[in-house]
C-alpha positions, 0 to 999 in steps of 0.5 A: 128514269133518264138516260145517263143511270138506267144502265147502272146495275141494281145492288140490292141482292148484294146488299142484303147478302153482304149484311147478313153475312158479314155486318152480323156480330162476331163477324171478322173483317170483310171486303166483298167486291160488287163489281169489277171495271177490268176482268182481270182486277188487280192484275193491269191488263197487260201483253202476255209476252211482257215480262211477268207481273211485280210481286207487289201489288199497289192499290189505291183504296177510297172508303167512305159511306158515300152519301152522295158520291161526288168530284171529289171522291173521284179527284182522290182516285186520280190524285193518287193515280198521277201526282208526283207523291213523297213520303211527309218524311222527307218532305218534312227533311227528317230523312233521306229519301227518292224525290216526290214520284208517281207511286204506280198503283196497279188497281183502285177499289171504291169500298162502301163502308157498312158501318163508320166509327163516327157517322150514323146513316142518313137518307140515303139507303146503303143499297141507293148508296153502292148504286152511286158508287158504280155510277161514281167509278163509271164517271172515272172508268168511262167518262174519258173525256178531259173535262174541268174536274179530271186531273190527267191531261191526256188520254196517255196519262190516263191509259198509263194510270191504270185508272180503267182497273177499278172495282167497288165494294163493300167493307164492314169494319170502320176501323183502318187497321181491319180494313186493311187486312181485309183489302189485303185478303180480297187483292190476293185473292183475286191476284191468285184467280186472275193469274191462273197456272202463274200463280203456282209458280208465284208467292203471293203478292206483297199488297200496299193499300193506300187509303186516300182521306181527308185530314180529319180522318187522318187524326182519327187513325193515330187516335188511342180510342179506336184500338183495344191494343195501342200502339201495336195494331197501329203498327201491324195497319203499316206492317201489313201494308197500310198506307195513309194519303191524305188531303188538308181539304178546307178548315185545317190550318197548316200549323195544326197539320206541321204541329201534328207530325212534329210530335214525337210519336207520329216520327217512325209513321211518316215514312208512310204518310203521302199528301195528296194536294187536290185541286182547288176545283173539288177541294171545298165538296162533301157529301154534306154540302152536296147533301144540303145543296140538293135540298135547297137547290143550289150550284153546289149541286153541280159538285156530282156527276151528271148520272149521280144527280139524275138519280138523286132527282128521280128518287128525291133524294136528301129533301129531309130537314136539315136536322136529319142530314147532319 
């Protein structure tokens, strides 16, 4: 094996365990955390002398079937992390509101999804999968130096991002409405653990989660299909904290997306909505490319971390047909 992924923990056991109790039929929506980066997940470290902890918790959450892990999964992550964000209702003018701030998010959490509403497997087995999530978190926890695809400036703006609290994961509903009640649940739970004889004074904290994704995705919440009971789960997603940040990414028209938050219906959502702009640099990657890149050695390749490449290689990754990778 090289030596950049040789040190990253096998997940194979945690797999297993998390598909045979929680990806079984009748099972209610789960998050299972693999590992966490800062012992203290989702509490920020922070001086005991300091002035106690907020009692809202904000999250920034990345799920996807990851396959592979590439920049700009990462660049989501930072994006939420750093830019100046305003909800698309003001930005749209339809009303009033703080101008574009940094949203504060106190812990991240990279969350492999069991199962997607509209993606079936390919390759690239789900225990290969969350081993490439810890090394994706690790290239954005560890790798601290300023290089061309991080999106912070200084190791100021890093420390002061909260970027180090991270943790990876697993999902098993592809639907954002359960996911968010199960992002929640995780989040208190762990607040109440990492908070000790503190938390017995506390009420449990209020828990944004905002899901980072690309338009497409974005489309399918506000999609009537994925719910039995439309639009009161849509509401409930928002009512327990479910936030959306989204990126255009490459193919969408700027009059579709305007054409899209015009309607009518999407007016009391977009008081939740943020746009993330990524950069150009990693705005044009997918898993797809990536995947495609692999087989037919191109430049592309280059869209994944060093240790995430190193693997794919030595395990031969994504050297199918290009009917089986989609």
């Amino acid at each position: 094996m090289g030596t950049l992924q040789c040190d990253t923990p096998v997940y194979d056991g945690f797999v297993r365990k998390f598909m045979a109790d929680y990806a079984v039929k009748g099972s209610k929506p789960a998050v299972k955390l693999a590992r966490k980066f800062c012992h203290t997940w989702p509490v920020p470290k922070r001086d005991p002398e300091a002035q106690p902890p907020r009692t809202t918790v904000r999250v920034g959450v990345m799920d996807s079937s990851f396959n592979p892990p590439h920049y700009c999964h990462g660049a989501y992550m930072e994006c939420l992390a750093i830019m100046e964000l305003m909800p698309a209702a003001v930005a749209r003018g339809q009303q009033t509101g703080p101008e574009a701030r940094v949203l504060g998010i106190d812990a991240y959490l990279l969350l492999l999804a069991s199962d997607n509403a509209d993606k079936p497997p390919k390759e690239a087995s789900l225990e290969q999968r969350m081993r490439m999530v810890d090394m994706l978190a690790t290239t954005v926890v560890e790798d601290t130096t300023a290089d061309t695809w991080h999106l912070w400036k200084s190791r100021d703006q890093f420390d002061a991002s909260n970027l180090h609290n991270m943790a990876i994961g697993m999902v098993n509903t592809p639907r954002f409405v359960d996911k968010c009640q199960a992002v929640r649940d995780v989040v208190q739970s762990e607040w109440k653990a990492n908070m000790g004889e503190e938390a017995e004074s506390l009420p449990a904290p209020h828990v944004l989660s905002y899901f980072a994704m690309g338009w497409d995705t974005l489309i399918r919440v506000f999609d009537p299909k994925y719910y039995t009971k439309f639009p009161a789960e849509l509401d409930s997603f928002f009512d327990n904290g479910g936030r959306i940040a989204y990126s255009r990414r490459v193919g969408f028209p700027n009059e579709e997306v305007d054409a899209f938050f015009a309607r009518p219906e999407m007016a009391p959502y977009l008081q939740y909505i943020f746009e993330l702009r990524l950069p150009k640099r990693v705005k044009h990657i997918s898993s797809s490319t990536v995947r495609l890149a692999v087989r037919d050695s191109t430049e592309s390749v280059r869209d994944v971390p060093p240790r995430i490449l190193e693997y794919v290689n030595n395990l031969q990754l994504y050297r199918s047909d290009i009917n089986s990778l989609g």
